[in-house]
C-alpha positions as MATLAB code, in Angstrom:
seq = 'XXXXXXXXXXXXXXXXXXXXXXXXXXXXXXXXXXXXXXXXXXXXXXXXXXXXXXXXXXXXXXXXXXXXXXXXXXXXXXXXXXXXXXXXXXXXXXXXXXXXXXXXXXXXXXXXXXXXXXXXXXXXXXXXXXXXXXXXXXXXXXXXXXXXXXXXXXXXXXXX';
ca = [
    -137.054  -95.886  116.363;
    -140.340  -97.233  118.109;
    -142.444  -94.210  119.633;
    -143.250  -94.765  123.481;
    -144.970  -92.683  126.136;
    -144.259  -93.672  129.927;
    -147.682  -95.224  130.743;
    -146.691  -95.731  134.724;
    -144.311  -97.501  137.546;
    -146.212  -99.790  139.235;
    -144.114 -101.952  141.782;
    -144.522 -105.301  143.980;
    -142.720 -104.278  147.095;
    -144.543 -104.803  150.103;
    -142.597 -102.903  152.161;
    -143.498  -99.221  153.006;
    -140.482  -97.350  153.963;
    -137.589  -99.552  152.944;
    -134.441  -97.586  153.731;
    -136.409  -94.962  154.764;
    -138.184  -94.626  151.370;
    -141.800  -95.359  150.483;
    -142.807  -97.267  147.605;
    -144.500  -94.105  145.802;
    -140.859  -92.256  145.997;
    -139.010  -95.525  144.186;
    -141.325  -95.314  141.742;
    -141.011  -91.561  140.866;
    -137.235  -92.173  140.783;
    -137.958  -94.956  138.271;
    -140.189  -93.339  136.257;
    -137.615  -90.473  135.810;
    -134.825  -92.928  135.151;
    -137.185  -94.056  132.534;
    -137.570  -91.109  130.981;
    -133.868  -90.565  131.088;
    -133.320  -93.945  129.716;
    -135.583  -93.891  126.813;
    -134.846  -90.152  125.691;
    -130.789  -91.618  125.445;
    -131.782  -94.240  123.224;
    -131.520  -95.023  120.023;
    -134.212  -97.933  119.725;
    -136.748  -95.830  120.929;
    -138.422  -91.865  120.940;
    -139.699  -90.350  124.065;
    -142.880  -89.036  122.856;
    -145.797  -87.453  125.151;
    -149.897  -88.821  125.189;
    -151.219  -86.256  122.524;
    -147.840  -86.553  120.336;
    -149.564  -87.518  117.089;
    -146.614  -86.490  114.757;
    -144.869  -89.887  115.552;
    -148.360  -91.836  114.094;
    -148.917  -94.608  116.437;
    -147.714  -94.324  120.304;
    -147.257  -97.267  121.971;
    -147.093  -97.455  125.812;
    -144.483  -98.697  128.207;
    -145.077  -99.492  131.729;
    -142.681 -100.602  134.574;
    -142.668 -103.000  137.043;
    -140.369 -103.008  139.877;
    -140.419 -106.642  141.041;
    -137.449 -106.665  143.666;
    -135.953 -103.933  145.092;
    -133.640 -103.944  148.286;
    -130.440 -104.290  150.021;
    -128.761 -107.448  151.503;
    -125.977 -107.384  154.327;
    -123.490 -109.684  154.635;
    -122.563 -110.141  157.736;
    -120.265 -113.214  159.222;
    -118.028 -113.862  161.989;
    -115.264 -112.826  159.774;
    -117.252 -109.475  158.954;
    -117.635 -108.356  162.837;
    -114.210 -109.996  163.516;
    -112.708 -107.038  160.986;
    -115.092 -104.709  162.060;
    -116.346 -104.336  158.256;
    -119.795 -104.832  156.526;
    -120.480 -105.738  153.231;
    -124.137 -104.806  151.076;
    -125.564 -106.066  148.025;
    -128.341 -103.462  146.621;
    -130.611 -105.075  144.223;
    -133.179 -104.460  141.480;
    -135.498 -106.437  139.093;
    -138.162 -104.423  136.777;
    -140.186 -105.297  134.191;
    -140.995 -103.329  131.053;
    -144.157 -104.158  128.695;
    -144.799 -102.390  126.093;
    -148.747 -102.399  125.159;
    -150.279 -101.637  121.871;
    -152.539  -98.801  122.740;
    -154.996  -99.402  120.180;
    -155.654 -103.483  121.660;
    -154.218 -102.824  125.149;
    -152.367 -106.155  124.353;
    -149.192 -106.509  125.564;
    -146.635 -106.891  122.105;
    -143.561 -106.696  124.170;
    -141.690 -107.163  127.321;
    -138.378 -107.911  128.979;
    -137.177 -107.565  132.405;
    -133.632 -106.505  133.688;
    -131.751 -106.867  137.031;
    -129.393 -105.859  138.504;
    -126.900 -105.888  142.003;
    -124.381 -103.412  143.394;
    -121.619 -104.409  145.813;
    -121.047 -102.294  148.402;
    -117.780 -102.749  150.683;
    -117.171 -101.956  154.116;
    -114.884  -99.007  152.854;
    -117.710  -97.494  150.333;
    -120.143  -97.864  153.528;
    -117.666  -95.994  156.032;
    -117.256  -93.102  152.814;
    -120.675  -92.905  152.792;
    -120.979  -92.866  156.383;
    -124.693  -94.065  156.527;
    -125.740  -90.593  154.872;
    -129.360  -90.764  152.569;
    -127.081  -88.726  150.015;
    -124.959  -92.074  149.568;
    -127.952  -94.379  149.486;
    -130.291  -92.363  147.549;
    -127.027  -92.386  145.246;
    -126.537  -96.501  145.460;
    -130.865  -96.568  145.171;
    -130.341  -95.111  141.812;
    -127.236  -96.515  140.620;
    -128.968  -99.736  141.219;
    -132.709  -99.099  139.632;
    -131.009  -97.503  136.608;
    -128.485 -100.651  135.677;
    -131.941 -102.610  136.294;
    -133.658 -100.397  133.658;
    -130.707 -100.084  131.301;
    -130.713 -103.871  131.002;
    -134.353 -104.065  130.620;
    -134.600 -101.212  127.510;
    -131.281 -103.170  125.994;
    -133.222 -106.991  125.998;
    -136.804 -104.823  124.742;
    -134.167 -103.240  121.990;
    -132.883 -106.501  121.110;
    -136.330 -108.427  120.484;
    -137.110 -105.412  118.089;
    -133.781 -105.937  116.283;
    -134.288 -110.005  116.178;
    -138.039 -109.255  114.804;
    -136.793 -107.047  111.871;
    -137.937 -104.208  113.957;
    -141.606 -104.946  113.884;
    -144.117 -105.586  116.449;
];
């Protein structure tokens, strides 16, 4: 199992406030999927910065890339009185030697989430509902990020 230690979110989006979130508040909820995420795994060990049992620590740092929610509305859509979303997500994960501050490793993930016109009317527009889509959709994004970064180890023999 490789040692890592969260090293930041950083993210792309332009947008301040999408869906009534700011950027700094998708990031915390990415770093803690992260956490999540690589404490679950079996690739890799959650360590902290002064963990010096583990010998060497090497960083990994997110990227959220895209981020966002598409509507689909046609004439058929306002015809049936029903609306249709796709949430999306795209993050990168590197994974830098902390000795060289190269980057050894990376792999980004995506991921979308269909939401019908039923789920929506459930939901009924609450932030419970899409701060529960938000992180249904970062953390599919992040899951298929860790699995390609766990993958590349397992090709390499499991060296970097």
């Amino acid at each position: 199992r490789l040692p890592l230690r969260i090293a930041g979110v950083t993210n792309d989006l332009a947008a301040n406030g999408l869906f009534g979130k700011t950027t700094e508040t998708i990031s915390s909820e990415t770093d803690g999927i992260l956490r999540k995420r690589i404490g679950a795994s079996r690739s890799f060990v959650l360590c902290s910065k002064d963990d010096r049992d583990q010998g060497k620590v090497y960083a990994v740092s997110a990227n959220i890339s895209r981020f966002g929610r598409q509507s689909s509305k046609g004439l058929a859509a306002i015809y049936q009185n029903s609306m249709e979303q796709t949430a999306y997500a795209a993050i990168t994960l590197k994974i830098v030697d902390p000795d060289t501050n190269r980057i050894v490793r990376s792999a980004s993930g995506k991921s979308e989430y269909f939401i019908s016109g039923q789920e929506l009317i459930r939901a009924g527009g609450s932030t419970e509902a899409d701060q529960a889509i938000d992180i249904r959709v970062l953390d599919m994004a992040l899951s298929d990020a860790l699995s390609r970064l766990a993958e590349s180890l397992n090709i390499s023999s499991g060296g970097l």
